[in-house]
PyMOL Python script that loads the backbone (N, CA, C, O; Angstrom):
from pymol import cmd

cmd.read_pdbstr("""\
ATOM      1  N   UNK A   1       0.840  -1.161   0.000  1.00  0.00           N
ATOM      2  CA  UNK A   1       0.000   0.000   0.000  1.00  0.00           C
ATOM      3  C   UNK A   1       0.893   1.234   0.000  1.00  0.00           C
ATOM      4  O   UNK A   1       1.931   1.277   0.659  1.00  0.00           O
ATOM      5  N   UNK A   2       0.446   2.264  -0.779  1.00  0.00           N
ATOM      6  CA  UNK A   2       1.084   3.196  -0.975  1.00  0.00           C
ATOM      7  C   UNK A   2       0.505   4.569  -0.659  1.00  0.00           C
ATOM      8  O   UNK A   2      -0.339   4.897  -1.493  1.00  0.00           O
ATOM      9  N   UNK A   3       0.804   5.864   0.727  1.00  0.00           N
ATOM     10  CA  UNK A   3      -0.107   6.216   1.259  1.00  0.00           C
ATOM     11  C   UNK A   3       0.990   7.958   0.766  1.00  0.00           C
ATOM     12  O   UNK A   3       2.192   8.215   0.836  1.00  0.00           O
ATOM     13  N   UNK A   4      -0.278   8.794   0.282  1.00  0.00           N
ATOM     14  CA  UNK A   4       0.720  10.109  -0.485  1.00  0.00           C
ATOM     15  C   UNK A   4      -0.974  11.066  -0.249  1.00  0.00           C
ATOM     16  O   UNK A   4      -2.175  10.955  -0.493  1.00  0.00           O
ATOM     17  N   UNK A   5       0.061  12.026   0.412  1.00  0.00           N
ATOM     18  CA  UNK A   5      -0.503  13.516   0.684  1.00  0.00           C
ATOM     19  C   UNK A   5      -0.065  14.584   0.332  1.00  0.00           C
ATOM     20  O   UNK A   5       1.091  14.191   0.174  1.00  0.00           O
ATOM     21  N   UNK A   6      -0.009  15.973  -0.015  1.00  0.00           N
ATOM     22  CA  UNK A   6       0.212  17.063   0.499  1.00  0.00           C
ATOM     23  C   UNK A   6       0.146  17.224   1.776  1.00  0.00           C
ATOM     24  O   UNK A   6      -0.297  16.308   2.469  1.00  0.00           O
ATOM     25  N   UNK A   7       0.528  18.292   2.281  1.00  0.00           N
ATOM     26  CA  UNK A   7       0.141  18.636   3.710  1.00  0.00           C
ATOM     27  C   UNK A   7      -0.842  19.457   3.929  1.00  0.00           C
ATOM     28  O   UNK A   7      -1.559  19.428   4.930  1.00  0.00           O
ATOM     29  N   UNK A   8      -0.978  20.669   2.490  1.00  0.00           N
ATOM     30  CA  UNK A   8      -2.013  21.665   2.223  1.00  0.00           C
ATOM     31  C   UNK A   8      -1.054  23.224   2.311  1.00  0.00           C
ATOM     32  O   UNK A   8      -1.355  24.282   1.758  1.00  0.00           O
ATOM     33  N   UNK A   9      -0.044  22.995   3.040  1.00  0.00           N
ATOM     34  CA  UNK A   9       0.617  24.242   2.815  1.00  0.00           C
ATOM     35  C   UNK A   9       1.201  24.843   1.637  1.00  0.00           C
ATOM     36  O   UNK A   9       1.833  23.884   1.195  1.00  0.00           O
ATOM     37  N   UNK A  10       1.343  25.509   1.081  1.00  0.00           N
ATOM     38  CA  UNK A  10       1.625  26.050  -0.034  1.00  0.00           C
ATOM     39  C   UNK A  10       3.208  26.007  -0.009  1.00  0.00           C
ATOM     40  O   UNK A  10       3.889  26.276   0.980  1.00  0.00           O
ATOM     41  N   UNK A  11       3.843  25.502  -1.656  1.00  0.00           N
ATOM     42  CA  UNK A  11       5.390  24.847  -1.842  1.00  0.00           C
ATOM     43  C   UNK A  11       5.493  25.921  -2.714  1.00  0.00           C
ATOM     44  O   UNK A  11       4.816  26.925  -2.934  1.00  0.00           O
ATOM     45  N   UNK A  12       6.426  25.490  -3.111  1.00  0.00           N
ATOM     46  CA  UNK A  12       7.382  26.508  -4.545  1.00  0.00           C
ATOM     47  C   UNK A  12       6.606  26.015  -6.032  1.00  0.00           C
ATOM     48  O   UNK A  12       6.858  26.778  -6.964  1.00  0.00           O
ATOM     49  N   UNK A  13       5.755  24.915  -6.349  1.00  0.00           N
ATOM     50  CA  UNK A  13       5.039  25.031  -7.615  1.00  0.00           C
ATOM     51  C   UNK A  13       3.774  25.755  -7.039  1.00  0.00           C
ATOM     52  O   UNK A  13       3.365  26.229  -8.098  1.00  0.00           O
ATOM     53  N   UNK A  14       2.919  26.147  -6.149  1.00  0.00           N
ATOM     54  CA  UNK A  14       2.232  26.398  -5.746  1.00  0.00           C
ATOM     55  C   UNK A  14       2.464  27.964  -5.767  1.00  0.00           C
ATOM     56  O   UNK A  14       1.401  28.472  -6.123  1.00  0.00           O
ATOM     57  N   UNK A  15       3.377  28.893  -5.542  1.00  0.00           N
ATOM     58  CA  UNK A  15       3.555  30.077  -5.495  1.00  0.00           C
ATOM     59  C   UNK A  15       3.720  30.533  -7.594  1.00  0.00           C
ATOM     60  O   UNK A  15       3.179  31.449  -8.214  1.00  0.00           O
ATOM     61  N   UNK A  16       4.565  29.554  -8.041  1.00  0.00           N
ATOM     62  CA  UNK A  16       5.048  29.891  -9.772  1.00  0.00           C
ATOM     63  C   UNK A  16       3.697  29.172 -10.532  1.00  0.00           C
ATOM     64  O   UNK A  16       3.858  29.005 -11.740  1.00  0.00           O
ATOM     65  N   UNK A  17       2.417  28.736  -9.989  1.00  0.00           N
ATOM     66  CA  UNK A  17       1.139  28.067 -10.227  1.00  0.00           C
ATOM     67  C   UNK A  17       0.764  28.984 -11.015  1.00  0.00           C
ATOM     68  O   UNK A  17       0.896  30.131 -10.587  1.00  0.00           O
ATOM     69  N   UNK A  18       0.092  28.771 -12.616  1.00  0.00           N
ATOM     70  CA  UNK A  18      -0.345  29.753 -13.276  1.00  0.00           C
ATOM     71  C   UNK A  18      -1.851  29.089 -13.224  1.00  0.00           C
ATOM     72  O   UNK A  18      -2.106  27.897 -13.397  1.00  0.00           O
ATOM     73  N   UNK A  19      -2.352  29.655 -13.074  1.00  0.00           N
ATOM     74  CA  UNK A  19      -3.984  29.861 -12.880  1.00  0.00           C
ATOM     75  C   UNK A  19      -4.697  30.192 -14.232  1.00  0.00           C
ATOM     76  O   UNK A  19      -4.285  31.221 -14.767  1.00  0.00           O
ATOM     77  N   UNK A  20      -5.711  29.498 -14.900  1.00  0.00           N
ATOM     78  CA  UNK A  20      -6.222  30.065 -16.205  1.00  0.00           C
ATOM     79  C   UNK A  20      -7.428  30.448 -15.743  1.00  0.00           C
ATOM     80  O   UNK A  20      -7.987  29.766 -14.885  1.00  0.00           O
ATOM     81  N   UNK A  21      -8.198  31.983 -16.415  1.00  0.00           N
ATOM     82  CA  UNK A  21      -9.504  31.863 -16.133  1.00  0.00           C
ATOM     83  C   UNK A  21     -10.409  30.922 -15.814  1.00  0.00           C
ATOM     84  O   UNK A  21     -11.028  30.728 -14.768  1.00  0.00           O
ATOM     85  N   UNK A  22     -10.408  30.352 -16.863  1.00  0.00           N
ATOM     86  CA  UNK A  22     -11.224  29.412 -16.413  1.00  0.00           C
ATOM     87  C   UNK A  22     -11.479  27.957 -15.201  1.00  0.00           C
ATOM     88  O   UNK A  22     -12.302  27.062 -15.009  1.00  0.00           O
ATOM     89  N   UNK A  23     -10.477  28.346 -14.749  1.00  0.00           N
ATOM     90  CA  UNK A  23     -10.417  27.580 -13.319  1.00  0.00           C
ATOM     91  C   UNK A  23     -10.927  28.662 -12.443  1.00  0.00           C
ATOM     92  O   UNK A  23     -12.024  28.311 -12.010  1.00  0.00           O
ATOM     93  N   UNK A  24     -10.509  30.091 -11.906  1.00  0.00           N
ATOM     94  CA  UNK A  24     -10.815  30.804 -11.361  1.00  0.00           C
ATOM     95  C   UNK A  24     -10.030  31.877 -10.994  1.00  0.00           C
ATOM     96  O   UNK A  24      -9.250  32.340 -11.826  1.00  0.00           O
ATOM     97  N   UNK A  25     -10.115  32.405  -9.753  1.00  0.00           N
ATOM     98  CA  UNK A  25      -9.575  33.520  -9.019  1.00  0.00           C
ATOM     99  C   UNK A  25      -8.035  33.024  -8.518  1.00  0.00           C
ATOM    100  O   UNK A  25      -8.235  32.066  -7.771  1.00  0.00           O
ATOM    101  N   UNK A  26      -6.648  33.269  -8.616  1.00  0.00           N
ATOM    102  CA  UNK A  26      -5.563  32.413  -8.347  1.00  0.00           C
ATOM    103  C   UNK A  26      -5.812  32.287  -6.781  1.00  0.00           C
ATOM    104  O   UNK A  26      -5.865  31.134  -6.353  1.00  0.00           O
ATOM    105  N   UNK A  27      -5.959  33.248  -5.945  1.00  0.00           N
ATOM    106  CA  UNK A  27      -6.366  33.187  -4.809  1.00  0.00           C
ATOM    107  C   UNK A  27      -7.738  32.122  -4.144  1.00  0.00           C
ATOM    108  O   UNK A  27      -7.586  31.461  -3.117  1.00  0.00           O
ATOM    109  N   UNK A  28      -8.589  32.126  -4.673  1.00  0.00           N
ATOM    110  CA  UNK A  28      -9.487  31.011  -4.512  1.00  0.00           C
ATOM    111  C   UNK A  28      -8.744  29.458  -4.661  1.00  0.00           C
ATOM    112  O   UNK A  28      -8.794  28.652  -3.732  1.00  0.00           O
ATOM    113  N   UNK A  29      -7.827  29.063  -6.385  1.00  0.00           N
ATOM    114  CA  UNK A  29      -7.771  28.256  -6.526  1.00  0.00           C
ATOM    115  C   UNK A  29      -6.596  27.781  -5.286  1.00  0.00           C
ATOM    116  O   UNK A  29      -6.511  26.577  -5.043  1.00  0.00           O
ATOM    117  N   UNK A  30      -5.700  28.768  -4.518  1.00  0.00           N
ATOM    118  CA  UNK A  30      -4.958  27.841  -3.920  1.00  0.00           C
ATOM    119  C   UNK A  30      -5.509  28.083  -2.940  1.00  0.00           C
ATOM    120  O   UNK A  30      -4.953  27.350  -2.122  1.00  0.00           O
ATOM    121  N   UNK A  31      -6.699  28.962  -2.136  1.00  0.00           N
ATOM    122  CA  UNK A  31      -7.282  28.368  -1.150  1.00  0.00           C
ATOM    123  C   UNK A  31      -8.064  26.857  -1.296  1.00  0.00           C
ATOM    124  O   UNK A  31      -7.856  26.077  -0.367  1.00  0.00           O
ATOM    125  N   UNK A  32      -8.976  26.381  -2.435  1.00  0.00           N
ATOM    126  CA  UNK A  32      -9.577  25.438  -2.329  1.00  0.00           C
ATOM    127  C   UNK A  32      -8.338  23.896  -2.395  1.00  0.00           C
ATOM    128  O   UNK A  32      -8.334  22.822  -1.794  1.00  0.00           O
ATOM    129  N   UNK A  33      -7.448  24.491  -3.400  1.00  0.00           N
ATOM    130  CA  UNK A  33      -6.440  23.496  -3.458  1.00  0.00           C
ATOM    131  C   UNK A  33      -5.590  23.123  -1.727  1.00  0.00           C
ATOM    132  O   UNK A  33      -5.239  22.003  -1.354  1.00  0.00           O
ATOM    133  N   UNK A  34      -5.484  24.047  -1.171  1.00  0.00           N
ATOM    134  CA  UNK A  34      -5.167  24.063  -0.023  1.00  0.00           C
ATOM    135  C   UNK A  34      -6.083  23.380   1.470  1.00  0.00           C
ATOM    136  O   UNK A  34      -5.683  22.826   2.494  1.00  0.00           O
ATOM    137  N   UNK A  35      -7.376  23.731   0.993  1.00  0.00           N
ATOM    138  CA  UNK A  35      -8.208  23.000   1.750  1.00  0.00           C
ATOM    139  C   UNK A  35      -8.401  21.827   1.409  1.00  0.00           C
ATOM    140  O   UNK A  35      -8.706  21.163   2.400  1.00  0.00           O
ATOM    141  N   UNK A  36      -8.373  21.164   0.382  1.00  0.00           N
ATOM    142  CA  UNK A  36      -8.679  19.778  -0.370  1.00  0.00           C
ATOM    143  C   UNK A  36      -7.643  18.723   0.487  1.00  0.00           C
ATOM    144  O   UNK A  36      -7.978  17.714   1.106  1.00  0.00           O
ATOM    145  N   UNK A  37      -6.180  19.329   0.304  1.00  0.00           N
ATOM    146  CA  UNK A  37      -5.220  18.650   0.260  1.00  0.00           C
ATOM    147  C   UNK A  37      -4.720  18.446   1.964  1.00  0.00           C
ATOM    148  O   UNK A  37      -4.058  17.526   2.445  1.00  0.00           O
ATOM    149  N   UNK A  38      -5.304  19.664   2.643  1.00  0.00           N
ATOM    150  CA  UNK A  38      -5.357  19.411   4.664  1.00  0.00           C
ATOM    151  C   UNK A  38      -6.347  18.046   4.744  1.00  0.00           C
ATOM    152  O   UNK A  38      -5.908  17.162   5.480  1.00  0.00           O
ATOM    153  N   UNK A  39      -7.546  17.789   4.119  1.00  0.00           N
ATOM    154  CA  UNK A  39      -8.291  16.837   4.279  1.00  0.00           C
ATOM    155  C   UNK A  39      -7.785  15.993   3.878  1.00  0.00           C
ATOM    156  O   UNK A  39      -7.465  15.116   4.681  1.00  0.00           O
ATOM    157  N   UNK A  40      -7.543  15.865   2.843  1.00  0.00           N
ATOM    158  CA  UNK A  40      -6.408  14.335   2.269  1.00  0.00           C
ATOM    159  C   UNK A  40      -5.643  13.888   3.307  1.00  0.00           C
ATOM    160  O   UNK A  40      -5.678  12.909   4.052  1.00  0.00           O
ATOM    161  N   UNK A  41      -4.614  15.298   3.108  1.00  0.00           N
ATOM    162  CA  UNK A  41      -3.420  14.875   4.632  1.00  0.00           C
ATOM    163  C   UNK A  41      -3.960  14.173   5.959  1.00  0.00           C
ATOM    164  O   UNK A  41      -3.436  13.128   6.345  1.00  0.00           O
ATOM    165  N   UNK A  42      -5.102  14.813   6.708  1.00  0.00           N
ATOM    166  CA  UNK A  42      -5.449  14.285   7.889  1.00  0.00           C
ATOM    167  C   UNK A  42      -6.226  12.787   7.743  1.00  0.00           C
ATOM    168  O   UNK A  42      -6.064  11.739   8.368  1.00  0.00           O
ATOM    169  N   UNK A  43      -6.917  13.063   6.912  1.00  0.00           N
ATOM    170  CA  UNK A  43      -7.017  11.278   6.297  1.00  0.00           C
ATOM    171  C   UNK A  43      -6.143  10.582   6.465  1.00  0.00           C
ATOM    172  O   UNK A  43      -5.999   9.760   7.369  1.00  0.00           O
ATOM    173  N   UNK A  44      -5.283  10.895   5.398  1.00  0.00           N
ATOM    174  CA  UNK A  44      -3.972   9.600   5.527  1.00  0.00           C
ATOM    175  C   UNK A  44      -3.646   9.525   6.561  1.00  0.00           C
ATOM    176  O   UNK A  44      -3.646   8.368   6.982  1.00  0.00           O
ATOM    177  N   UNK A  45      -3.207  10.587   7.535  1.00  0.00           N
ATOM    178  CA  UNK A  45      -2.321  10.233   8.616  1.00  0.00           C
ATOM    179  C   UNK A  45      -3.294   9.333   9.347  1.00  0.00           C
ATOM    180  O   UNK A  45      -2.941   8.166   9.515  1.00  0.00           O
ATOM    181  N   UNK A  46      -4.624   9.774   9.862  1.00  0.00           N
ATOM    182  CA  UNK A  46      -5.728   8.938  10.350  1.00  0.00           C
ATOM    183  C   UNK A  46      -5.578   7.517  10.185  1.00  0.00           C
ATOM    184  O   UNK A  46      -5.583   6.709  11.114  1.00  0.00           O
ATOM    185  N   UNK A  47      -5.439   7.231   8.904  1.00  0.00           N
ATOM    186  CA  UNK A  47      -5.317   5.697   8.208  1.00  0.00           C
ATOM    187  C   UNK A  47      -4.013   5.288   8.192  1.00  0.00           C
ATOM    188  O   UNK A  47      -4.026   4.060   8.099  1.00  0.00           O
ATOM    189  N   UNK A  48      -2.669   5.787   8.247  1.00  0.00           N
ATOM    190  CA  UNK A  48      -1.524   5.487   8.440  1.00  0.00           C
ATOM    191  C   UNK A  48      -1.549   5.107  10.287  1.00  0.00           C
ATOM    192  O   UNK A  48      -1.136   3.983  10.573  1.00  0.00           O
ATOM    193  N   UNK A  49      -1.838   5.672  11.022  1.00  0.00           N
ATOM    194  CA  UNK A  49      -1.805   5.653  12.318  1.00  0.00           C
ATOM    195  C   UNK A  49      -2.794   4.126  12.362  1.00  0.00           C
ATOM    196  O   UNK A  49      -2.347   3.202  13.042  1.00  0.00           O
ATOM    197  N   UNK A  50      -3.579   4.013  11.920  1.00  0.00           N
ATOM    198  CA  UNK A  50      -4.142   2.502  11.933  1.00  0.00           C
ATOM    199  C   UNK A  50      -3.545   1.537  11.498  1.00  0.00           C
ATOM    200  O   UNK A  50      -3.394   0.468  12.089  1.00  0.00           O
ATOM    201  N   UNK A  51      -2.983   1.943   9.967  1.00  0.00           N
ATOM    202  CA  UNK A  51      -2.013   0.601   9.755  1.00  0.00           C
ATOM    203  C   UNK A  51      -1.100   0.376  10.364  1.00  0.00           C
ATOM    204  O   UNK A  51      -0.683  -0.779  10.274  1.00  0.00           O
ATOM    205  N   UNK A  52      -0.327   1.364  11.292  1.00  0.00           N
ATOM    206  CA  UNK A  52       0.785   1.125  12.413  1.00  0.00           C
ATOM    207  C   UNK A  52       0.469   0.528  13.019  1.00  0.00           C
ATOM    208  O   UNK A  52       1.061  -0.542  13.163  1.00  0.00           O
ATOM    209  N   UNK A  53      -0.818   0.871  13.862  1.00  0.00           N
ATOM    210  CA  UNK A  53      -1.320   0.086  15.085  1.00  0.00           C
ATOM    211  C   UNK A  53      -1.439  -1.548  14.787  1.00  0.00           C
ATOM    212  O   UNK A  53      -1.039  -2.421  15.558  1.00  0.00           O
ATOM    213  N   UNK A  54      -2.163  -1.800  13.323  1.00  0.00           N
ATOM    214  CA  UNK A  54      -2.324  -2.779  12.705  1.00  0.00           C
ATOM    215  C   UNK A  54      -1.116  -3.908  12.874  1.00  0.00           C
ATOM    216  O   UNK A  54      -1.118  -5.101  13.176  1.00  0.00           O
ATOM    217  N   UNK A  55      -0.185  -3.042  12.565  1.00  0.00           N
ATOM    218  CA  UNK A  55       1.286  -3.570  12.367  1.00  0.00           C
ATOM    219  C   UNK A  55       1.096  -4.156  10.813  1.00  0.00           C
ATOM    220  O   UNK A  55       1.554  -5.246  10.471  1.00  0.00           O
ATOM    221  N   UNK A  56       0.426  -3.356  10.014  1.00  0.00           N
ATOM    222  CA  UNK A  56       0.378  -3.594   8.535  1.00  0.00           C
ATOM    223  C   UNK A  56       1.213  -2.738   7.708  1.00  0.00           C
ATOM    224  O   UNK A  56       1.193  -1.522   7.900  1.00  0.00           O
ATOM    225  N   UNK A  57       2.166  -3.407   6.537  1.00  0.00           N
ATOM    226  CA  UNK A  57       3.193  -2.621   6.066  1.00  0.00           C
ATOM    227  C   UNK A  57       2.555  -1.527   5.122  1.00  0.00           C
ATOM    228  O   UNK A  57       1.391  -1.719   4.772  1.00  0.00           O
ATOM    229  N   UNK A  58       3.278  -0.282   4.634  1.00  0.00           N
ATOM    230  CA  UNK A  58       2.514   0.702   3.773  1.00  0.00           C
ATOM    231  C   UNK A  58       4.203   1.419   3.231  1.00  0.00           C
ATOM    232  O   UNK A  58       5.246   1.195   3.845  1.00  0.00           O
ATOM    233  N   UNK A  59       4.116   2.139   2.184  1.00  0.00           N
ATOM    234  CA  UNK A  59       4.857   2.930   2.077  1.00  0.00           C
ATOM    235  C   UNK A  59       4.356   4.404   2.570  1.00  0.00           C
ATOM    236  O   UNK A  59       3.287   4.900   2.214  1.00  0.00           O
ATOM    237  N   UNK A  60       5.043   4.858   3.210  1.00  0.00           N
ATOM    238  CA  UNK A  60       4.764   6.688   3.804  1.00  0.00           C
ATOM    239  C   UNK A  60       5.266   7.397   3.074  1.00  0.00           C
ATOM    240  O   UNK A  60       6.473   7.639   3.086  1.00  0.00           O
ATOM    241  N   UNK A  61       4.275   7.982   2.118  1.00  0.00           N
ATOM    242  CA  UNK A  61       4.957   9.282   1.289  1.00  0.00           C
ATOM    243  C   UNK A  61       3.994  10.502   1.467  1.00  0.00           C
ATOM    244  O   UNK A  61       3.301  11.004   0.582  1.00  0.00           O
ATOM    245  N   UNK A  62       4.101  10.980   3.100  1.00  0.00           N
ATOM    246  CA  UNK A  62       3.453  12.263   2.990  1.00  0.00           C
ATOM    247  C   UNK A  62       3.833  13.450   3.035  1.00  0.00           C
ATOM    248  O   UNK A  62       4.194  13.657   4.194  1.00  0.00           O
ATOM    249  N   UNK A  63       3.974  14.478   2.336  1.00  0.00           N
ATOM    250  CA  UNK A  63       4.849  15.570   2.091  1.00  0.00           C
ATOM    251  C   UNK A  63       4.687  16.331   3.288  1.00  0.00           C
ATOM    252  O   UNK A  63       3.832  16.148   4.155  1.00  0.00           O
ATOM    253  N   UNK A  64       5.709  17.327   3.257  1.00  0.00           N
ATOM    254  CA  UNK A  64       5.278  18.219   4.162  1.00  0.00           C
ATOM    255  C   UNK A  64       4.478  19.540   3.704  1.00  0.00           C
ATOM    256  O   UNK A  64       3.831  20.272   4.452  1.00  0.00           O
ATOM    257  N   UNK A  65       4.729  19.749   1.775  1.00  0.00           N
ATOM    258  CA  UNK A  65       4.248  20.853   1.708  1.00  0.00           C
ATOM    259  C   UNK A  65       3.344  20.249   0.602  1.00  0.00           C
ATOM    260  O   UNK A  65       3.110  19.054   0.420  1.00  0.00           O
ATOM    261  N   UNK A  66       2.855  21.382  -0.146  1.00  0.00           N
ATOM    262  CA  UNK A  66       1.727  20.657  -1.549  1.00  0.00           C
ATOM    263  C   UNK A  66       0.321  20.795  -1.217  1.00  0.00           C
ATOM    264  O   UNK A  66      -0.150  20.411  -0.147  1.00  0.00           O
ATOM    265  N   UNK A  67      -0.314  21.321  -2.101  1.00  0.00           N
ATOM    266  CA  UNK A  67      -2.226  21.272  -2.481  1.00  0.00           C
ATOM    267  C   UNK A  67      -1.792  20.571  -2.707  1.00  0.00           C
ATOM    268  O   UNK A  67      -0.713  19.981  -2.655  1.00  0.00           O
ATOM    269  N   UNK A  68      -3.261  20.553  -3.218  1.00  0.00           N
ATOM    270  CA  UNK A  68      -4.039  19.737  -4.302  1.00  0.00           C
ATOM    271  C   UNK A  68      -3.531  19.700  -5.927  1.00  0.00           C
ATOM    272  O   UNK A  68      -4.555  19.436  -6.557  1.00  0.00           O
ATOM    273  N   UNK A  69      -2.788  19.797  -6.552  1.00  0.00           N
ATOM    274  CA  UNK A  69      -2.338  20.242  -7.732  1.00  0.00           C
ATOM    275  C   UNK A  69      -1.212  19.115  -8.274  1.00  0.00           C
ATOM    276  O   UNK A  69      -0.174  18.772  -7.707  1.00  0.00           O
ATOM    277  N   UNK A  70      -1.843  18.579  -9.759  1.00  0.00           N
ATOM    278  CA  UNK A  70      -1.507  18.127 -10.306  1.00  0.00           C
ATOM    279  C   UNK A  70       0.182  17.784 -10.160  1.00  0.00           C
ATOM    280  O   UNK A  70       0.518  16.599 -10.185  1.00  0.00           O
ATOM    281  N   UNK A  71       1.101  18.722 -10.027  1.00  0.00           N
ATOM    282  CA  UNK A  71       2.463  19.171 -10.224  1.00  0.00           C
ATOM    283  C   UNK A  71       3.242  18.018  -9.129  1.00  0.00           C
ATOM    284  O   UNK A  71       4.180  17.305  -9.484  1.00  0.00           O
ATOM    285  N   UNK A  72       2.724  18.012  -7.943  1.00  0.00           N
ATOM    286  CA  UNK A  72       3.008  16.972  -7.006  1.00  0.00           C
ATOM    287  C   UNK A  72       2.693  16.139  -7.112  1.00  0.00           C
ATOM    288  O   UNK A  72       3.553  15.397  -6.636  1.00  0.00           O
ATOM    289  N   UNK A  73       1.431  15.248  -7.687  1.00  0.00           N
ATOM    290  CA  UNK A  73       1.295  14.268  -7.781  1.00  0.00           C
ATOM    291  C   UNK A  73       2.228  13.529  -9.297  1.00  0.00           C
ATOM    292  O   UNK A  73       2.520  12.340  -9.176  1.00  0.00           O
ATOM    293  N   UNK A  74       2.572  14.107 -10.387  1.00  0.00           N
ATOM    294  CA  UNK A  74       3.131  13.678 -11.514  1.00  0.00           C
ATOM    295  C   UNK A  74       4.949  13.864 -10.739  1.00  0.00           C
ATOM    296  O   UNK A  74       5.845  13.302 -11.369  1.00  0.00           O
ATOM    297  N   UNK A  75       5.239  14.433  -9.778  1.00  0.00           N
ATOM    298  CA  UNK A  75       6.347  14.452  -9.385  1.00  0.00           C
ATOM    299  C   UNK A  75       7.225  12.782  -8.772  1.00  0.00           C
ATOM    300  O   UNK A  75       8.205  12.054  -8.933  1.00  0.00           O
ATOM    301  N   UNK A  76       5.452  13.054  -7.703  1.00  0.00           N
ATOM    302  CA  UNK A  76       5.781  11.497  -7.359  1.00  0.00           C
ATOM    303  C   UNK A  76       5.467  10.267  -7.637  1.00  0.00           C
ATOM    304  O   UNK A  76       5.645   9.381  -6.801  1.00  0.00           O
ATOM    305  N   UNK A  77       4.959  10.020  -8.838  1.00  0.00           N
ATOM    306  CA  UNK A  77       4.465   9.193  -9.971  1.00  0.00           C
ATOM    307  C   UNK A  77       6.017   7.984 -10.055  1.00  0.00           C
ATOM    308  O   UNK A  77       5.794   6.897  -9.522  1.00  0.00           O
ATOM    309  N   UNK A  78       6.741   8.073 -10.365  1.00  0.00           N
ATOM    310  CA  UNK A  78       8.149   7.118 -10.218  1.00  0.00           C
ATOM    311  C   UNK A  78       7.776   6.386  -8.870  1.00  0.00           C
ATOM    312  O   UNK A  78       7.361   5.244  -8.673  1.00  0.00           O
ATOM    313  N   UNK A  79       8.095   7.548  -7.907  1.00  0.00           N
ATOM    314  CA  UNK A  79       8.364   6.697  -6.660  1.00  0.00           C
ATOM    315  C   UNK A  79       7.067   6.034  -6.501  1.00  0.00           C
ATOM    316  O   UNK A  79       7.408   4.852  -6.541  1.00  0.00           O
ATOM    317  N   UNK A  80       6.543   6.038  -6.437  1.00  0.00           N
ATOM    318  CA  UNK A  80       5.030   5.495  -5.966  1.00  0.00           C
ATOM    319  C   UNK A  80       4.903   4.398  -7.270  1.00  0.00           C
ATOM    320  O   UNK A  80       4.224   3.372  -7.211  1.00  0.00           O
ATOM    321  N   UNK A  81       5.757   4.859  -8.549  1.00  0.00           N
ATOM    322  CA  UNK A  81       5.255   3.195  -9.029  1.00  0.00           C
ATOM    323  C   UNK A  81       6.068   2.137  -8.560  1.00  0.00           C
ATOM    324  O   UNK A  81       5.670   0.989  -8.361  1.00  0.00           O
ATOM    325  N   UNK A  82       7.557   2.678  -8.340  1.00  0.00           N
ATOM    326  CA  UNK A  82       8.480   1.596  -7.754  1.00  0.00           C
ATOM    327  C   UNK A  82       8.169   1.320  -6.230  1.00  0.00           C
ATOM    328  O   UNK A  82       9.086   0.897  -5.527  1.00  0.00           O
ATOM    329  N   UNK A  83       6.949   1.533  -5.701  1.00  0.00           N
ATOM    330  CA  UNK A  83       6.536   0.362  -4.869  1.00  0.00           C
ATOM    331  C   UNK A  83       5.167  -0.128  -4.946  1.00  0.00           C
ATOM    332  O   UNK A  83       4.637  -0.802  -4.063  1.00  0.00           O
ATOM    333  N   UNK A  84       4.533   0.287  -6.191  1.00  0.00           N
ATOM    334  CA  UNK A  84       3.786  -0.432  -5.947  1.00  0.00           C
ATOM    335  C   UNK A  84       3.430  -1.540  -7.366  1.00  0.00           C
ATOM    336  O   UNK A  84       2.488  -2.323  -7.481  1.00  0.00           O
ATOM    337  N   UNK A  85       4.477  -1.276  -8.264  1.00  0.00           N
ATOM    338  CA  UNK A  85       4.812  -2.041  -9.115  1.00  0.00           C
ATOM    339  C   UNK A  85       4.605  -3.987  -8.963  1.00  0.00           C
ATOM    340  O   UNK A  85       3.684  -4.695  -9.371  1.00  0.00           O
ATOM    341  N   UNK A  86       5.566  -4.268  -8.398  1.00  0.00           N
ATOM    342  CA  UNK A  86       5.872  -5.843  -7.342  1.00  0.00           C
ATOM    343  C   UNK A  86       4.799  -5.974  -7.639  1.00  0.00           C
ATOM    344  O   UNK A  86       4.528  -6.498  -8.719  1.00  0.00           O
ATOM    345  N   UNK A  87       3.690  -5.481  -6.660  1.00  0.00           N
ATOM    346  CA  UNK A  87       2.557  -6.264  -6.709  1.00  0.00           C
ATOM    347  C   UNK A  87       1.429  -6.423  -7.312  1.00  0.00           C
ATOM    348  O   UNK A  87       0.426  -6.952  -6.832  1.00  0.00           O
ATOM    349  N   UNK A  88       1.651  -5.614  -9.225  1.00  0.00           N
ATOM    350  CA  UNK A  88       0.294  -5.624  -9.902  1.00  0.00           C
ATOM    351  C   UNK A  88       1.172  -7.006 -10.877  1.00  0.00           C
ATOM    352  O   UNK A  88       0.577  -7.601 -11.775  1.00  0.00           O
TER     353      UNK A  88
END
""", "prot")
cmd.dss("prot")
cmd.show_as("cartoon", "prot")
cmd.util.cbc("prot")
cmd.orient("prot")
């Protein structure tokens, strides 16, 4: 299992983030991106703290910084396939 968050705080693609109209206000989009990605985060950790307890194995890849935004997740696309590769 492979367990990946943001934290919701805003990183360095998050500040150089170009925003198109049609998504919205740049300010809105990294507030909502920012709120999306605190809920993710506290999730996982929620569910990581169980599989500990569990004593069930996982990989921990939760950032410290990062929305919601595409840019982090295609970052960590490698690592996250080289563990979870093995087992498809």
């Amino acid at each position: 299992m492979y367990l990946y968050s943001g934290a919701g705080r805003l990183g360095p693609a998050d500040i150089k983030r170009n925003v198109s109209p049609e998504e919205g206000l740049y300010q809105v989009v990294l507030a909502a991106s920012s709120a999306f990605e605190i809920a993710t985060s506290d999730c996982s950790q929620r569910f990581a703290g169980q599989l500990r307890a569990a004593g069930l194995p996982f990989t921990d890849a939760m950032q410290t910084v990062g929305t919601h935004h595409w840019y982090y997740w295609a970052k960590e696309l490698p690592r996250m396939w080289k563990a979870i590769e093995p087992s498809l």
